[in-house]
N, C-alpha and C positions, 0 to 999 in steps of 0.2 A: 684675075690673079689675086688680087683682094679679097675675093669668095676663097679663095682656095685656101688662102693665111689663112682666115679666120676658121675654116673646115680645118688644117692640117695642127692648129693650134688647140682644137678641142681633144687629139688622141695625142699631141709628139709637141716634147718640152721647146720651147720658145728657142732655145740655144740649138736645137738639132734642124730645125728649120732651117732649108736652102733655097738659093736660086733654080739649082739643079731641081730640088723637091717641087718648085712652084710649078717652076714652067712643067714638069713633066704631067703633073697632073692637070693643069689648068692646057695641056695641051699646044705647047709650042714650045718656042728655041727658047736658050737664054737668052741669045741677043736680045728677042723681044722684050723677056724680063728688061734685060738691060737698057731698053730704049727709054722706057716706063721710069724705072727706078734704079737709083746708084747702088745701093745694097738692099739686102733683108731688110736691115736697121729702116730703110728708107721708109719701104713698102708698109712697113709696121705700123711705120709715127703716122704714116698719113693714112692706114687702116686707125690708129688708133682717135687722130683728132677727127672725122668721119662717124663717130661711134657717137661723142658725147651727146647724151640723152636729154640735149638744150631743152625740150620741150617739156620735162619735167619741172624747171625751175619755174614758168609758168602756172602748169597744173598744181604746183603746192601752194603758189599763193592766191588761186583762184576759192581753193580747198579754204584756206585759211579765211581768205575775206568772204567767205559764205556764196561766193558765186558757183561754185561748184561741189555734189552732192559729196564725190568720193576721191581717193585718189587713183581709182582704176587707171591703168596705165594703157594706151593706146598700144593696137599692134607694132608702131615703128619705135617704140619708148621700151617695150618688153623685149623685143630682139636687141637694140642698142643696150639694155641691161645686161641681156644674157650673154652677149659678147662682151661686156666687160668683166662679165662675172668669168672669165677664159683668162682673161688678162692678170688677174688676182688669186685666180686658181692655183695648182703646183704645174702645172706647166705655164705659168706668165713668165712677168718678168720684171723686175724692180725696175725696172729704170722707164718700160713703158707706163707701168703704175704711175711713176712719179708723175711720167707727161699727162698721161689720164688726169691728174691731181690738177695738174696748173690748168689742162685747159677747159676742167672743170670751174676751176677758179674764174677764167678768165670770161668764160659763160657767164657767170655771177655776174660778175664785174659789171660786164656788161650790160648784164637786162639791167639792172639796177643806175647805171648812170655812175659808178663810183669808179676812184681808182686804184688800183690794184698798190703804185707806190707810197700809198698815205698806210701808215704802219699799221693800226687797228683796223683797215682796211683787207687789209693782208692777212693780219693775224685770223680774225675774223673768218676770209672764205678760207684759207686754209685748214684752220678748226673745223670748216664743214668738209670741204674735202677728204679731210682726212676720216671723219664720219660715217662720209658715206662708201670710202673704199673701205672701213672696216666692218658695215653692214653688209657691202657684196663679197666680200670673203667668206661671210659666212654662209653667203648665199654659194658659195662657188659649187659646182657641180649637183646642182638642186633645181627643180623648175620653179619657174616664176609666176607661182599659178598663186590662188586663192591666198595660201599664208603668206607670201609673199604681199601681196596688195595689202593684207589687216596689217605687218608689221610696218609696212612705208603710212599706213595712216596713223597709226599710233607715233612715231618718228616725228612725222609731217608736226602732230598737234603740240608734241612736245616740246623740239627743237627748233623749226624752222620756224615757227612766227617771232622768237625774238630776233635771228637773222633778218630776216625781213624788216622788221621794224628799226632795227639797225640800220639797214642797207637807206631807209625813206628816210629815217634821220641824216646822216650822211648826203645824200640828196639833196636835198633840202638846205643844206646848211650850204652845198657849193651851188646852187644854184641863186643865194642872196649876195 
């Protein structure tokens, strides 16, 4: 049913999406839907936190500390993009965007050891968050081939290593 949101969300706006739509095409009752998930809304949030592309925040600071040549994105990082790039598209939805945002944040947060309630902490990944949904908006209905990867590494070099280096300071400073 999950496959099928994220298929019915590439051709039909986020708002016209149903239960009725799911199950018919992912081929069963709604009860089933229902058993699954409380609403659309439901099915969404947890199609959407499912998506985040964790393994990017990785590869960009591999990219940065020279352990890694590029920032080619792996098969499961390119699909996790391009579904989000659905999400931010004209048929998303603001308010999955939003979730997209925190629990990109909260990815951050987390590889790095920091806390989300410390304020320049916050400030900080939500500045990227908000970055990187305005990078995949632009990407939104575009593939994520070749120009795609040269813009994520020009991004990667320019922004993300002071994040980073913010995120080890911070680190650092709660770990004394």
């Amino acid at each position: 049913m999950v496959e099928v949101f994220w298929s019915q969300l590439s051709y039909t706006p986020y708002q016209e999406i149903t239960a009725a739509s799911i199950a018919r095409q992912a081929k069963c009752n709604r009860a089933t839907f229902y058993y699954y998930f409380d609403s659309i809304d439901d099915l969404a949030e947890r199609a959407v936190d499912a998506t985040v592309p964790s393994g990017i925040v990785k590869l960009v600071e591999a990219f940065l500390f020279g352990e890694a040549e590029s920032l080619a994105l792996g098969e499961s990082e390119r699909h996790a993009v391009e579904r989000t790039c659905l999400l931010i598209g004209e048929n998303g939805s603001a308010r999955l965007v939003e979730r997209f945002k925190q629990a990109l944040m909260k990815t951050w947060a987390e590889r790095f050891g920091v806390a989300l309630d410390q304020e320049d902490v916050r400030i900080v990944a939500s500045f990227m968050a908000s970055g990187i949904v305005g990078i995949l908006g632009e990407q939104a209905g575009k593939p994520c081939d070749e120009h795609f990867d040269a813009r994520l590494q020009v991004i990667g070099k320019v922004f993300s290593a002071p994040a980073i280096e913010f995120a080890h300071k911070v680190q650092s400073k709660s770990e004394k």
